[in-house]
N, C-alpha and C positions, 0 to 999 in steps of 0.2 A: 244507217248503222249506228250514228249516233244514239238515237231515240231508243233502238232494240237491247242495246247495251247497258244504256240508263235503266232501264224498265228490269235488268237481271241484275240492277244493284253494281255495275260499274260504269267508273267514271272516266273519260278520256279527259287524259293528259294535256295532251298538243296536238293540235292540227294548223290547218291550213288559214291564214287569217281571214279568208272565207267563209271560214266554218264556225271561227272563235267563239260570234254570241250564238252559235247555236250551242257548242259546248260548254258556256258560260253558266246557259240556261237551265243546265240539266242541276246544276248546284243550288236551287232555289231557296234551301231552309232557312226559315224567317224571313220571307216573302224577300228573298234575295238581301239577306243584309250583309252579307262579305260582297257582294257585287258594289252596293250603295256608299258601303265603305274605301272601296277600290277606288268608286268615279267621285268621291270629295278628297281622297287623296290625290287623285289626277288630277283635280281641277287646282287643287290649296300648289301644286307642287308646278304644274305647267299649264297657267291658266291662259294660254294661246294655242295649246292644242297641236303642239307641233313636233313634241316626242311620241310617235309611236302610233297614232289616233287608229284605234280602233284595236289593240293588240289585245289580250285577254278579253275580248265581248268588252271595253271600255270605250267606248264612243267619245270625243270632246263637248262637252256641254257646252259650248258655244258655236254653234251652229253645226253643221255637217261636214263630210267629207271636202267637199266643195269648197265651203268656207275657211277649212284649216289651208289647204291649197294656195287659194288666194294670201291667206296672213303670211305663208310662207314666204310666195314669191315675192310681195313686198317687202318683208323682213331681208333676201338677200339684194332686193334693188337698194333699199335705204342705207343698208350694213357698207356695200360696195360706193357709193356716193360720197363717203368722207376718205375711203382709203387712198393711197397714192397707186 
């Protein structure tokens, strides 16, 4: 439904974060330069990938889903080790 939509010249809003970089996708003009612009403010602003990964079609450029995962949960084992 995405793609049928796109093709009749409209653009979906919001979906499912499932669906996001397929929606992302359909916004390509200038070989996707508001997307490229999106993922160097993602990366300048949360360069561990741990706000959000994946929301608007913005994936963390530092590695995968996976990888934000992992920084996370060390992120709250190291956070918790100095508190009382």
């Amino acid at each position: 439904m995405i793609g049928e939509s796109a093709q009749k010249g409209y653009g979906e809003y919001r979906g499912h974060l499932r669906f996001m970089g397929r929606i992302a996708d359909q916004f390509g003009f200038g070989h996707h330069a508001q997307r490229r612009l999106n993922q160097k403010l993602k990366d300048a602003l949360d360069p561990h990938g741990i706000l959000s990964p994946g929301k608007q079609g913005i994936r963390p450029s530092a590695g995968g889903f996976r990888a934000v995962e992992a920084r996370v949960r060390h992120h709250r084992r190291t956070s918790r080790a100095g508190s009382f």
